[in-house]
Legacy VTK file of the C-alpha trace (Angstrom):
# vtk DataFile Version 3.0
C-alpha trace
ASCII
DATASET POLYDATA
POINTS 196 float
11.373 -94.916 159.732
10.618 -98.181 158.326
11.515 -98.142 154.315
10.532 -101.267 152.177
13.165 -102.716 150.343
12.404 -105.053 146.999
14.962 -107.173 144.952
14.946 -105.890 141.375
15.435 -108.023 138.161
16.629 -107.555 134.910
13.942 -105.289 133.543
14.975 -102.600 136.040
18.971 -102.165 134.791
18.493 -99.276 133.008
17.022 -97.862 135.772
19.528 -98.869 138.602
22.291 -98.338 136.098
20.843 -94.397 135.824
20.414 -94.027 139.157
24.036 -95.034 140.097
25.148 -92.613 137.548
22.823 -89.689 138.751
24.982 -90.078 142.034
28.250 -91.045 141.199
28.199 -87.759 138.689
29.401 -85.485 141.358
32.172 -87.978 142.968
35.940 -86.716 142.521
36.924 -89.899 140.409
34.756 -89.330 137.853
36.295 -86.027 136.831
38.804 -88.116 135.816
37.213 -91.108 134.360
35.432 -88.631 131.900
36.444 -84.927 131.886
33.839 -83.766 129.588
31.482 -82.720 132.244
28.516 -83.002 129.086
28.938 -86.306 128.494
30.048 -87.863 131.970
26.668 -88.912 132.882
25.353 -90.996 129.825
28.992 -92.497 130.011
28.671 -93.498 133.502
24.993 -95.087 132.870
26.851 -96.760 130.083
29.471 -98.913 132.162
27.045 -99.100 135.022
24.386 -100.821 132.638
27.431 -102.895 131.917
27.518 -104.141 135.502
24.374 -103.995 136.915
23.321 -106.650 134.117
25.893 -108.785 135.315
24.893 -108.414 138.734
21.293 -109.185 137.940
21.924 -112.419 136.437
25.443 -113.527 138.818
24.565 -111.027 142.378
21.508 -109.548 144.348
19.987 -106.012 143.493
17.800 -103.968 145.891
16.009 -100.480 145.840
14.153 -98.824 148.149
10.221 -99.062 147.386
10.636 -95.595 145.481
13.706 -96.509 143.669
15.466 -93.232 144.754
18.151 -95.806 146.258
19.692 -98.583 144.894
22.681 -101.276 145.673
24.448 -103.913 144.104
26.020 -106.423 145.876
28.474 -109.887 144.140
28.567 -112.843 146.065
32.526 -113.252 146.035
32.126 -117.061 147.271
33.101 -120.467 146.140
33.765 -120.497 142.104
33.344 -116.564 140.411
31.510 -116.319 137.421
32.657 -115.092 133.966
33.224 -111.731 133.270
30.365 -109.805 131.839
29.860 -111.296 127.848
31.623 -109.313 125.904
33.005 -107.019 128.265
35.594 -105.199 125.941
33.169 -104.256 122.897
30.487 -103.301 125.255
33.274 -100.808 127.288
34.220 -99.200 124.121
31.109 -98.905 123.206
30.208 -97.125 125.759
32.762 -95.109 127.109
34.448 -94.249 123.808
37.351 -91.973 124.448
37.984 -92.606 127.759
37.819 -96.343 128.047
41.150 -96.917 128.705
41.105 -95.130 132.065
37.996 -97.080 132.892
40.116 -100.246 131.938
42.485 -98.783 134.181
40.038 -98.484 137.268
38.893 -102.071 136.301
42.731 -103.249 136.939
43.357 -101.143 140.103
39.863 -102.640 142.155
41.164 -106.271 140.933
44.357 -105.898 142.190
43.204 -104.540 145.288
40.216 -106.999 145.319
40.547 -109.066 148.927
40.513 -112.971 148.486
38.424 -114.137 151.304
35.094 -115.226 150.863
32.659 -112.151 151.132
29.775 -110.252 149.545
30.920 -107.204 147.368
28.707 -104.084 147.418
30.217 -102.957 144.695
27.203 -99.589 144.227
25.028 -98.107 146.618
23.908 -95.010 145.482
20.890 -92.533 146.017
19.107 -89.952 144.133
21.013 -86.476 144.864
17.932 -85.069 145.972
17.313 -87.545 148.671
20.749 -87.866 150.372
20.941 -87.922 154.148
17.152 -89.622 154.667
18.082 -92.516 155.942
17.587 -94.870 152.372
21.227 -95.845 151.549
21.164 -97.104 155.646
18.175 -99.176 155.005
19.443 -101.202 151.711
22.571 -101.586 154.109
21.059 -102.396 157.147
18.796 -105.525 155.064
21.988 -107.227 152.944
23.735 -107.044 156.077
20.939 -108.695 157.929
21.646 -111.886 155.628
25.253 -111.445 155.725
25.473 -111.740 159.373
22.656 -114.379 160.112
25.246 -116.496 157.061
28.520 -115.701 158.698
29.895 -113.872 155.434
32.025 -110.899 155.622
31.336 -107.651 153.200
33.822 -105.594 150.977
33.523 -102.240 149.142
35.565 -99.923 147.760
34.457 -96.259 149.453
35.025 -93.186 147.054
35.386 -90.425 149.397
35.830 -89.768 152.767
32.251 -89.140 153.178
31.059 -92.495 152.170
34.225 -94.123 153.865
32.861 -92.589 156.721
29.245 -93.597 156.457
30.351 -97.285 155.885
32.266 -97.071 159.007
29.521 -96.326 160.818
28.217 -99.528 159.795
31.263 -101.653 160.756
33.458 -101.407 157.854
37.573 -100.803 158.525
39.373 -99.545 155.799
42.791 -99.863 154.506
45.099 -97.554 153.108
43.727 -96.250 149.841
44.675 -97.201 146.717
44.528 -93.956 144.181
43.939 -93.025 140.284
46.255 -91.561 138.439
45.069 -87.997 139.174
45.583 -88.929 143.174
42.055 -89.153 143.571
41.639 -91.884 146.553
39.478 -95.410 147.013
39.623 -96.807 150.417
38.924 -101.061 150.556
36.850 -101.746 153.354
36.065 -104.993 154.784
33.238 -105.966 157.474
33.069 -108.740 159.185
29.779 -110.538 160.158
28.282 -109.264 163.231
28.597 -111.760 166.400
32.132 -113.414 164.432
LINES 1 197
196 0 1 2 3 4 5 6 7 8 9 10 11 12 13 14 15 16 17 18 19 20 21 22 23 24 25 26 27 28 29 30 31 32 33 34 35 36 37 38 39 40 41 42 43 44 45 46 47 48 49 50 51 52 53 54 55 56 57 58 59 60 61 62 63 64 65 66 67 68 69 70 71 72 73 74 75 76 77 78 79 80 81 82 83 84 85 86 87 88 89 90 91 92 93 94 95 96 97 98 99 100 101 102 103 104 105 106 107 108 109 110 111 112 113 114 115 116 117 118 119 120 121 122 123 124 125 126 127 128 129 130 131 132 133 134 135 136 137 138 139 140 141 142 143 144 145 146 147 148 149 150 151 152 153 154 155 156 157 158 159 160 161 162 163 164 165 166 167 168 169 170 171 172 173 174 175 176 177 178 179 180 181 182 183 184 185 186 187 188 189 190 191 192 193 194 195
């Protein structure tokens, strides 16, 4: 199956930053991140907005043709760029109650955060509906395409053992997982670039 794969730009955030949420609703950590099952979604889409701007002015964005899959990737090479503008406001802002455990998660993937140069793929997420087709592969398969004809290594924190998994599949090795304060596990995975 051959699925086309186009770099988005800023008009698209909301979109990507929706689309991340859609998925990420059902994953373990974000029981904890925002309990109030009614609300967890527009908060998500709120911090992911957050993030996916950054990444669309300092990182690379793909989706597939359909946008039912999207990733994010930061280039962790050479000098980093500031931290989104206005970062704390923009948090609160948008996930009220609960920004302090998303502060939290914020300190726990720095500290964990390998030094090396490497590309971060810091979201890849698909529509729930389209899961298992093959689309999250694709956006893989083309980033690491560059990343291996460059000789960069890749990083990403997995969120279950399902997505560890899949990443394995695809040349990742993870390390022992770090863990929120409810127990709920992320496993740091590195790559390195294929033929190093």
């Amino acid at each position: 199956m051959s699925v086309r794969i186009d770099r988005l730009g800023p008009v698209d955030t909301a979109l990507v930053a929706g689309r991340i949420a859609e998925a990420f609703t059902a994953l373990e950590v974000t029981y904890w991140l925002v309990p109030d099952p009614s609300k967890r979604e527009a908060v998500l889409a709120g911090d992911f907005e957050i993030l996916v701007g950054h990444a669309m002015r300092y990182g690379t964005v793909y989706a597939t043709a359909d946008r039912a899959s999207v990733a994010v990737w930061f280039p962790s090479v050479g000098e980093q760029p500031p931290p989104p503008a206005d970062y704390d406001v923009r948090l609160a802002a948008a996930c009220g109650e609960w920004t302090d455990r998303f502060r939290h998660l914020d300190e726990l993937f720095a500290a964990n955060h390998p030094h090396p140069d490497h590309h971060h793929l810091a979201f890849l997420a698909t529509q729930p509906g389209r899961q298992g087709q093959g689309l999250g592969t694709a956006l893989l398969k083309h980033h690491h395409a560059w990343l291996d004809a460059n000789g960069i290594p890749a990083y990403l924190e997995a969120s279950s053992p399902r997505s560890r998994d899949l990443y394995a599949k695809h040349g990742y090795r993870a390390s022992e997982p770090f863990r929120v304060p409810d127990g709920t596990p992320f496993w740091p995975m590195w790559r390195e670039p294929a033929g190093n």
